[in-house]
N, C-alpha and C positions, 0 to 999 in steps of 0.2 A: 598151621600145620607144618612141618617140620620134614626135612628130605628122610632123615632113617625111618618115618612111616611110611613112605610110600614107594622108595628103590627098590631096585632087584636086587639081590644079591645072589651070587653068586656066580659074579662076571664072567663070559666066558675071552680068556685071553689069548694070544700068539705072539711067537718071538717075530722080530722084522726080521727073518730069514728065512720064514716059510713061505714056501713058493703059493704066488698069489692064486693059483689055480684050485691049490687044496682052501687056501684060508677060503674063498668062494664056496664051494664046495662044503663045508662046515658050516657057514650061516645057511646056507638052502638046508642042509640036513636036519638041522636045531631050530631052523626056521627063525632065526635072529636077523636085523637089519645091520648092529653094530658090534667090532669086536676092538678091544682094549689092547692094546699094543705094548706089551713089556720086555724091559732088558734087566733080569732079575726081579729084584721088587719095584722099580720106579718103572712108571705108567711115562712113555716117550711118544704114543700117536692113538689114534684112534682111526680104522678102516671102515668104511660103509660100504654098504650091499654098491650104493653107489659110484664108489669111489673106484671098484673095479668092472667096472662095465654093464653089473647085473647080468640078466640074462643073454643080452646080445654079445656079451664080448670076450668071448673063449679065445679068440684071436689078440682080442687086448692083452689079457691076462696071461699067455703062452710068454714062456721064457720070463718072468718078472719075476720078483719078491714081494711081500705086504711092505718093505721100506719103500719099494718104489712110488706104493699109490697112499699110503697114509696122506693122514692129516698131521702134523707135528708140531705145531702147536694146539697144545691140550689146556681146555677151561674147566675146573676141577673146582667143589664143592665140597663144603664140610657135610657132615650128618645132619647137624645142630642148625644149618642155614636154612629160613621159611620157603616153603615151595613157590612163592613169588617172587623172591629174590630167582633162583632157579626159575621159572614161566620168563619174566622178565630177561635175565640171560642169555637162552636160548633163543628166542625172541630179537632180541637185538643185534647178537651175531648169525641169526639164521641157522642156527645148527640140528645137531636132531638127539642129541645126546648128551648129557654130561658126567665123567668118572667121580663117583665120593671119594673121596678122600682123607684116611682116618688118619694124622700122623703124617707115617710115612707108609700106610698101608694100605689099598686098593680094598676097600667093604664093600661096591655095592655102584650102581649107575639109573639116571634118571633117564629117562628116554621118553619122545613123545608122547607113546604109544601109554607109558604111567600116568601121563598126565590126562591122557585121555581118560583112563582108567579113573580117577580121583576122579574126575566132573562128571561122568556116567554116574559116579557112586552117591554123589549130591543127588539125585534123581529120584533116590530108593528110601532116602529119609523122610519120615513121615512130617508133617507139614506141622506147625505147630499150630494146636488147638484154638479154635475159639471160641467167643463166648456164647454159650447154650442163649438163644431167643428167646423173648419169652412168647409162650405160646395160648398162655389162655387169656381171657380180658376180665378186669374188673369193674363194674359197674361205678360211676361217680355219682356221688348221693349227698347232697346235703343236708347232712339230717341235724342237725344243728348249727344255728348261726353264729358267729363271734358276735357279743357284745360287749363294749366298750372301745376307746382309742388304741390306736396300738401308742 
């Protein structure tokens, strides 16, 4: 399976200069965990529900920017790459998220929460068939004998 079947698309993104209080405020409202972090069209960080305090840290997040709490180094993925490749990435560097990357243009983002999504959806396919039993008996009868050698 392939990452353009199963991202989101239609990232939701913020310049590093909005004040980390609203970018918070934004994933609670859209109910999103990550947000994509751009300067024009190139993708420079990635912010988590995490990265600014979540719900306990209105004191954290008072007076900052999203530059201050990103992540800035971003691990980015083609459309066309298998979602094990992707499992496996995320996985290795512990992340929770990764930006597609078409070109030089921002398509679309894999996030746990997709993957979760894909393995549930394994769940719902129906099982492949097998083979019908057989169900009635037939009697063995030797109603004639071989003669001669074989």
């Amino acid at each position: 399976m392939r990452v353009f079947e199963v991202m989101t698309e239609g990232v939701q993104t913020v310049p590093p200069t909005m004040p980390a209080a609203d970018a918070w405020e934004l994933m609670r409202r859209k109910r999103i965990h990550h947000l994509v972090v751009t300067e024009g069209s190139e993708v420079i960080g990635i912010l988590s529900d995490r990265d600014t305090g979540s719900r306990v840290g209105p004191k954290v997040r008072a007076d900052h920017t999203v530059a201050d709490f990103m992540t800035r180094h971003v691990v980015t993925v083609g459309p066309t790459d298998t979602m094990r490749t992707v499992a496996n990435l995320m996985r290795g560097r512990t992340i929770g998220c990764v930006p597609v990357i078409e070109g030089e243009r921002l398509v679309g983002i894999v996030s746990v929460s997709d993957l979760l999504q894909l393995l549930g959806r394994g769940i719902d396919r129906p099982l492949k068939k097998s083979r019908p039993m057989a169900t009635h008996r037939v009697p063995h009868r030797k109603s004639r004998r071989g003669a001669g050698v074989w």
